[in-house]
DOPA-528615 format. One line per field, with one value per atom (N, C-alpha, C, O, CB): residue in one letter; x, y, z; atom name; residue number from 1. Coordinates in nm, 2 decimals. Glycine has a CB too. Example, Ala and Ser with C-alpha at 12.3 -4.5 7.8 and 13.67 -1.06 7.14 Angstrom:
<rs>
aa: [A  A  A  A  A  S  S  S  S  S]
x: [1.32  1.23  1.32  1.42  1.13  1.28  1.37  1.29  1.34  1.41]
y: [-0.57  -0.45  -0.33  -0.33  -0.45  -0.22  -0.11  0.00  0.11  -0.06]
z: [0.78  0.78  0.78  0.85  0.90  0.71  0.71  0.79  0.80  0.57]
at: [N  CA  C  O  CB  N  CA  C  O  CB]
i: [1  1  1  1  1  2  2  2  2  2]
</rs>
This chain:
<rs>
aa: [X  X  X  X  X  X  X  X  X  X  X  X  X  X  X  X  X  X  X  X  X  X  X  X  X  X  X  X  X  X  X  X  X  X  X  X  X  X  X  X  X  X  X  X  X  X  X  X  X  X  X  X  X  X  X  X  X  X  X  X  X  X  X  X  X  X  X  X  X  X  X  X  X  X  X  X  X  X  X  X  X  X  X  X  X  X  X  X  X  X  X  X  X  X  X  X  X  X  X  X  X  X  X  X  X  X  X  X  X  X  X  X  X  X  X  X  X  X  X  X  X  X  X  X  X  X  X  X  X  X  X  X  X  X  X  X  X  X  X  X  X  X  X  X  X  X  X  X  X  X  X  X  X  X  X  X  X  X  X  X  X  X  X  X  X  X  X  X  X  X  X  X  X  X  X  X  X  X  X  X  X  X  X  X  X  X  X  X  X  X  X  X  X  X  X  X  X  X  X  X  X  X  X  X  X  X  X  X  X  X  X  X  X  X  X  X  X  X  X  X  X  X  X  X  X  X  X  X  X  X  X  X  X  X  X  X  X  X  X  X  X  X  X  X  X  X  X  X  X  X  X  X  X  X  X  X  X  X  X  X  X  X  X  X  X  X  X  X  X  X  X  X  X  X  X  X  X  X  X  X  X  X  X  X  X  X  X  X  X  X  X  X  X  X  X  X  X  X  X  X  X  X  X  X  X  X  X  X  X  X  X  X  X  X  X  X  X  X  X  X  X  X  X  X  X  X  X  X  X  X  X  X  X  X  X  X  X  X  X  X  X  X  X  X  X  X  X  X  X  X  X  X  X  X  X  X  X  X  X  X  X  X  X  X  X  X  X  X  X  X  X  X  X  X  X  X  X  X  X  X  X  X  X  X  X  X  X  X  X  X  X  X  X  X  X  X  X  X  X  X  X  X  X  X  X]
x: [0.08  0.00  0.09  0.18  -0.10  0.07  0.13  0.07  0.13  0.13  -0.07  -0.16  -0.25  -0.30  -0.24  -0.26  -0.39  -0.47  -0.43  -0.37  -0.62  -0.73  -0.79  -0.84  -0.78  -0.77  -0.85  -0.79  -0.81  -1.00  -0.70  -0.59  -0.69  -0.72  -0.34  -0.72  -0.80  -0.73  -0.70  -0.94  -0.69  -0.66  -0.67  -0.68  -0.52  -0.65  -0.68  -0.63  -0.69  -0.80  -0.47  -0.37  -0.34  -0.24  -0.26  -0.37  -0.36  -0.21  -0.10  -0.39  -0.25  -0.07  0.06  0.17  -0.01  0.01  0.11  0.08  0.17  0.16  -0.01  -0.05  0.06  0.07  -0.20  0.12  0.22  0.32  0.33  0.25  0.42  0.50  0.45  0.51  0.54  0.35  0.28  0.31  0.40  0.07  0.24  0.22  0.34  0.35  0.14  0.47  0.61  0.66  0.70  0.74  0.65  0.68  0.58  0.65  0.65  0.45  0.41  0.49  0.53  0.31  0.52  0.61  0.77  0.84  0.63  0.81  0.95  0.97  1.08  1.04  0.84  0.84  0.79  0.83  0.71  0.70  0.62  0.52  0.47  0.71  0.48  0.36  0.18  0.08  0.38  0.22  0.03  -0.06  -0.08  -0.02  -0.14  -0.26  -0.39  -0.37  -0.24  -0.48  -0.55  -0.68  -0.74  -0.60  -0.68  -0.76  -0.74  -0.72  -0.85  -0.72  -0.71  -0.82  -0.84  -0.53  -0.87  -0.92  -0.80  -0.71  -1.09  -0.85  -0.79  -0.83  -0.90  -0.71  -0.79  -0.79  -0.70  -0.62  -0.83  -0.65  -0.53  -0.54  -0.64  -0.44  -0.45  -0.48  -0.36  -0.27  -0.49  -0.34  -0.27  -0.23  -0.15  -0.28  -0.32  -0.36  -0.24  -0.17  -0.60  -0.23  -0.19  -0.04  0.02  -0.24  0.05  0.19  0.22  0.17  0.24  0.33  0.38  0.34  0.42  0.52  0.24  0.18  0.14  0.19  0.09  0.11  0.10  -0.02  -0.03  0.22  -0.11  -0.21  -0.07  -0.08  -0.37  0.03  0.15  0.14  0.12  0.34  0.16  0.21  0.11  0.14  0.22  -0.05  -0.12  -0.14  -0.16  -0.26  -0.14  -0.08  -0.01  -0.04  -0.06  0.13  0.26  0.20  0.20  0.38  0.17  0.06  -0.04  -0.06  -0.09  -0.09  -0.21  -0.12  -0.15  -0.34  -0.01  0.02  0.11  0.11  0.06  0.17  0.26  0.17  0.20  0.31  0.05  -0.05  -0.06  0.06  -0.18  -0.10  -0.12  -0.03  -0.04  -0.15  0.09  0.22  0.22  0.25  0.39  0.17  0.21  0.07  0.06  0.19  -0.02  -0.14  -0.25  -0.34  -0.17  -0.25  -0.36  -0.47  -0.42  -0.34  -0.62  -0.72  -0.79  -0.82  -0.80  -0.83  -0.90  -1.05  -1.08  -0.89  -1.14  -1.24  -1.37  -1.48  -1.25  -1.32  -1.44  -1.29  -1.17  -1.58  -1.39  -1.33  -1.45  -1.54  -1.18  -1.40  -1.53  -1.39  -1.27  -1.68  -1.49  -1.40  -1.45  -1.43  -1.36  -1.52  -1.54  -1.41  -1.33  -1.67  -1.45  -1.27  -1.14  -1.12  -1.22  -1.10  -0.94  -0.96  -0.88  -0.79  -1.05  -1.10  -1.01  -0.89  -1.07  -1.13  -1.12  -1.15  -1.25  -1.20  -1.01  -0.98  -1.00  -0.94  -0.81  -1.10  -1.02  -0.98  -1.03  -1.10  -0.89  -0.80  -0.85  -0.91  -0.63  -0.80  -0.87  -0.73  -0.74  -1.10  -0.62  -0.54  -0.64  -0.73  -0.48  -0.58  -0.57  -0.49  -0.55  -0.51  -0.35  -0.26  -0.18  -0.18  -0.20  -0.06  0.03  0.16  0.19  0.04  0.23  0.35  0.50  0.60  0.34]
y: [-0.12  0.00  0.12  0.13  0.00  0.21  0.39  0.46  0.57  0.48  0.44  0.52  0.47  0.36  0.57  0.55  0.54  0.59  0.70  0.61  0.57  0.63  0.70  0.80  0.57  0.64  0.67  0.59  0.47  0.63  0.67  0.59  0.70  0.82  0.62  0.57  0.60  0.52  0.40  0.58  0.63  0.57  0.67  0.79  0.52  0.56  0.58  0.49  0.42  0.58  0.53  0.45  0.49  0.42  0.45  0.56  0.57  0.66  0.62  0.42  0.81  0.86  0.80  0.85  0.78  0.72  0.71  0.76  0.73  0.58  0.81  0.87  1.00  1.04  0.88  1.06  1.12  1.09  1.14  1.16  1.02  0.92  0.88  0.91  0.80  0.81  0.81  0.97  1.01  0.76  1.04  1.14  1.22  1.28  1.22  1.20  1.21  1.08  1.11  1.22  1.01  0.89  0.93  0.99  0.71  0.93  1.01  1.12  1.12  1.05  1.21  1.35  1.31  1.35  1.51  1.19  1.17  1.08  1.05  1.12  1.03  0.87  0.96  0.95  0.70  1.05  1.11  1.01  1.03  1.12  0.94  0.88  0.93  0.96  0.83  0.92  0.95  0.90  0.78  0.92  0.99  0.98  1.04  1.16  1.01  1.04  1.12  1.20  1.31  1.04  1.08  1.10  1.10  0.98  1.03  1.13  1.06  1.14  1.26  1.09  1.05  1.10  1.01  0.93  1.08  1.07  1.07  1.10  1.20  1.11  1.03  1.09  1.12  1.03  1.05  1.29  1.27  1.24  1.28  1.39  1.19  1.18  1.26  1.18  1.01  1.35  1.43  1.46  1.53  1.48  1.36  1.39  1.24  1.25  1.37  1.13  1.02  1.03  1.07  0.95  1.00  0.99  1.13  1.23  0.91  1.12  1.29  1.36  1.43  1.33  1.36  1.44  1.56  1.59  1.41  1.64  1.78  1.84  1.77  1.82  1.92  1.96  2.06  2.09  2.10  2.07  2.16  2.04  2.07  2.18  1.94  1.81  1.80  1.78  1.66  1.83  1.80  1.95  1.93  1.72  2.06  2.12  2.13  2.18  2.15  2.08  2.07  1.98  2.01  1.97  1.90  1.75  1.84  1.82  1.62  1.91  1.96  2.04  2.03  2.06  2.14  2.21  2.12  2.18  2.32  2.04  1.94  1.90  1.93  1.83  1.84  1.79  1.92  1.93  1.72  1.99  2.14  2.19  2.24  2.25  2.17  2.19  2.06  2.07  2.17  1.94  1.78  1.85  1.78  1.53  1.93  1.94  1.96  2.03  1.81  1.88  1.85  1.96  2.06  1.77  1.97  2.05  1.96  1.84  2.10  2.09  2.01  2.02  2.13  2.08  1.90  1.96  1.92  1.96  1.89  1.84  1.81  1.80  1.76  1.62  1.87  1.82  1.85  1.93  1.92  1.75  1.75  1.76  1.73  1.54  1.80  1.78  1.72  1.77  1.91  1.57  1.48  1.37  1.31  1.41  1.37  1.34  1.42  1.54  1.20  1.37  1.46  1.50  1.58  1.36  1.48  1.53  1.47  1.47  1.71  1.43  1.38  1.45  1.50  1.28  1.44  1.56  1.48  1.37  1.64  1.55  1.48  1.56  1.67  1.38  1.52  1.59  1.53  1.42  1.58  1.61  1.55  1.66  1.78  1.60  1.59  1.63  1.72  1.69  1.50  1.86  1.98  2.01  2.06  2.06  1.97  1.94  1.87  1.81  2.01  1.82  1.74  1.82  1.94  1.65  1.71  1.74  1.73  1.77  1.67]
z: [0.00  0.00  0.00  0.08  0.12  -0.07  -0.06  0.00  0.02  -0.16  0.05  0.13  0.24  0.25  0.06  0.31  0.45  0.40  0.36  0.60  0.37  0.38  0.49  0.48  0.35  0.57  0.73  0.83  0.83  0.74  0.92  1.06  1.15  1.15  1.05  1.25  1.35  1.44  1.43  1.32  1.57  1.68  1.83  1.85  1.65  1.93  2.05  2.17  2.25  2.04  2.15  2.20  2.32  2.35  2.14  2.40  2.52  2.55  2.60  2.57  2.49  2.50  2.37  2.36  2.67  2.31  2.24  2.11  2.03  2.24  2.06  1.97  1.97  1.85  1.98  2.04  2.00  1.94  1.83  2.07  1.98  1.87  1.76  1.66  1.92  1.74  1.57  1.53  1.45  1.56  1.57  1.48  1.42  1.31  1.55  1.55  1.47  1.37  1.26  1.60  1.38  1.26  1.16  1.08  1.31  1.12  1.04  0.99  0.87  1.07  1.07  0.98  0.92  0.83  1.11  1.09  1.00  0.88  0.84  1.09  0.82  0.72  0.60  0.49  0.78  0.65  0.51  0.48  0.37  0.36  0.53  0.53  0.49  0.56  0.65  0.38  0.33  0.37  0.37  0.21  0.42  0.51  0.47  0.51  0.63  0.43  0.37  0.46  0.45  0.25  0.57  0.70  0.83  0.83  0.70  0.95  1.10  1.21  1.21  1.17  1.28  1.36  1.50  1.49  1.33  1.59  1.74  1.84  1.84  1.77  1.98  2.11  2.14  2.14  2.20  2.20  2.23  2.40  2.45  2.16  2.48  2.64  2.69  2.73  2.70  2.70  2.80  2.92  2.97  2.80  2.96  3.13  3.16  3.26  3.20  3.10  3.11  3.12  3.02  3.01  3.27  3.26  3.27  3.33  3.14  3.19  3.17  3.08  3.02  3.15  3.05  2.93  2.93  3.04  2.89  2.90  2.88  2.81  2.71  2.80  2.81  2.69  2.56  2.44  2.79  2.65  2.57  2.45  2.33  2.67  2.49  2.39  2.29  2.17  2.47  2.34  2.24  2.17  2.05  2.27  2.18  2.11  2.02  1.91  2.15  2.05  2.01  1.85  1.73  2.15  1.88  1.78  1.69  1.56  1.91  1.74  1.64  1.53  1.41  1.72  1.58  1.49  1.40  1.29  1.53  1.41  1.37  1.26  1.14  1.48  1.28  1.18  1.13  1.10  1.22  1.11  1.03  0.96  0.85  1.10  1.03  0.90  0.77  0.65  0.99  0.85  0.72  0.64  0.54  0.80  0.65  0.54  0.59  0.55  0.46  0.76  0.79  0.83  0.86  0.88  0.83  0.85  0.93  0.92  0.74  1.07  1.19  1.11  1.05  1.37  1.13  1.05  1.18  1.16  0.87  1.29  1.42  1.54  1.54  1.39  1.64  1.78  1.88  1.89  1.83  1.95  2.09  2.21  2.20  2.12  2.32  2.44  2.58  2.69  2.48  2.54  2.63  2.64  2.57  2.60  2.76  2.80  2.76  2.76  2.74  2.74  2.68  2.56  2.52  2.65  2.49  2.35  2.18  2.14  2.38  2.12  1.97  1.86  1.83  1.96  1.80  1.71  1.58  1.56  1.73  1.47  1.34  1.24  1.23  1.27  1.16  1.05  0.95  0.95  1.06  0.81  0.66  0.59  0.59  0.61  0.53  0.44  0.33  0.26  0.37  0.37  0.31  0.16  0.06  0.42  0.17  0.08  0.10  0.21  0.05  -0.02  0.01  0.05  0.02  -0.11  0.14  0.20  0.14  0.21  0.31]
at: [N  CA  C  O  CB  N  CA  C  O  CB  N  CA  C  O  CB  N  CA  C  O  CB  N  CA  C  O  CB  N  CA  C  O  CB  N  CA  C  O  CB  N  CA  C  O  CB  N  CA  C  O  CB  N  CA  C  O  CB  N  CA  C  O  CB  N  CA  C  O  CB  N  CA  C  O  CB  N  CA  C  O  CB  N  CA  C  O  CB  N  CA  C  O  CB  N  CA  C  O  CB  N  CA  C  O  CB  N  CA  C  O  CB  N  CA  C  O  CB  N  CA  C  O  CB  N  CA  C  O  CB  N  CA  C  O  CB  N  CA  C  O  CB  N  CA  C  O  CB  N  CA  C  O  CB  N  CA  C  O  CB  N  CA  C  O  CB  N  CA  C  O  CB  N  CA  C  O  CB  N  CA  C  O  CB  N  CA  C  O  CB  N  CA  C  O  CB  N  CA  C  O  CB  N  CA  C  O  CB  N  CA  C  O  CB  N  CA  C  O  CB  N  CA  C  O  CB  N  CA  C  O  CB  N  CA  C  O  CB  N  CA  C  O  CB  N  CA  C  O  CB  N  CA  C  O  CB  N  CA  C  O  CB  N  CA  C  O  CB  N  CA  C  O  CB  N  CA  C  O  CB  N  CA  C  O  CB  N  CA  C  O  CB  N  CA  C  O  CB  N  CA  C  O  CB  N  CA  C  O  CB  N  CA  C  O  CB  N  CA  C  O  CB  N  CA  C  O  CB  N  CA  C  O  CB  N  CA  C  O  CB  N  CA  C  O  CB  N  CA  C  O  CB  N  CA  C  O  CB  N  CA  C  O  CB  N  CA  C  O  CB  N  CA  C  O  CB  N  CA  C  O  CB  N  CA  C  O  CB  N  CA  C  O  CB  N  CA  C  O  CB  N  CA  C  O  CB  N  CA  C  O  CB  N  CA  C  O  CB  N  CA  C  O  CB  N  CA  C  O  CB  N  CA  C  O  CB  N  CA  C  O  CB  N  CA  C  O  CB  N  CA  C  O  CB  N  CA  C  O  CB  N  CA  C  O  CB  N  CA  C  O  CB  N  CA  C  O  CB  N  CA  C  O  CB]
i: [1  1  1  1  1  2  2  2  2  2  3  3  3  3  3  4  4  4  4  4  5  5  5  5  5  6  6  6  6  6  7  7  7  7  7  8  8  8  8  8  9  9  9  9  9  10  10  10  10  10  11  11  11  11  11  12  12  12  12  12  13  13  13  13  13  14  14  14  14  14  15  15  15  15  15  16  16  16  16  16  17  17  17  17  17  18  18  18  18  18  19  19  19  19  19  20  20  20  20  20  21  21  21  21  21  22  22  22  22  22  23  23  23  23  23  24  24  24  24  24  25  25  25  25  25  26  26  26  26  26  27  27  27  27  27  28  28  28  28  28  29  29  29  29  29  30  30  30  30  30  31  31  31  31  31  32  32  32  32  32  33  33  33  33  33  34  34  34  34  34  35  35  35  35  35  36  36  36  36  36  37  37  37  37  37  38  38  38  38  38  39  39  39  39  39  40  40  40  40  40  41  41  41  41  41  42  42  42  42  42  43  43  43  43  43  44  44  44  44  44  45  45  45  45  45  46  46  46  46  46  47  47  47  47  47  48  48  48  48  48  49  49  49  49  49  50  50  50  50  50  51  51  51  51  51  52  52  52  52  52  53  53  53  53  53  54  54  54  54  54  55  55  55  55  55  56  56  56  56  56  57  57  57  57  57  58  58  58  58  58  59  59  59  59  59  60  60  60  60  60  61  61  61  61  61  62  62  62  62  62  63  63  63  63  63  64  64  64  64  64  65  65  65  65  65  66  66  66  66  66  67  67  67  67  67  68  68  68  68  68  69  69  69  69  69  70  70  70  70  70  71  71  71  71  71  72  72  72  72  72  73  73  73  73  73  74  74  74  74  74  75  75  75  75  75  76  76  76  76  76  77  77  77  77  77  78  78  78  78  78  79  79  79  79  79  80  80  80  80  80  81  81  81  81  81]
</rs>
């Protein structure tokens, strides 16, 4: 495969590391939704910050977020990277 259609996850904090291996692989993704959990370990809302704009530089456009629980963000490739 050359592409992700739709990567959906809700790893419990480790969804940060994906989202750098995404930027460091160049990995095509055309969709993601997520939870990010911040509150978990040493996490930070800084961190999910840090994540959202990270996705916004690779293309990405927030296009839904709720904020039950730590809150679920989803992105939909804007452009290519």
């Amino acid at each position: 495969h050359d592409s992700i259609d739709l990567l959906k996850m809700d790893i419990e904090g480790g969804e940060y590391k994906v989202i750098q291996h995404i930027a460091e692989n160049k990995i095509n993704i055309k969709q993601i939704c997520l939870e990010f959990h911040h509150t978990l370990s040493s996490g930070k809302a800084a961190d999910t910050k840090a994540a959202v704009e990270k996705l916004r530089e690779l293309g990405f456009k927030l296009f839904y977020q709720n904020h039950f629980g730590e809150g679920t963000f989803s992105f939909i490739k804007s452009k290519n990277f």
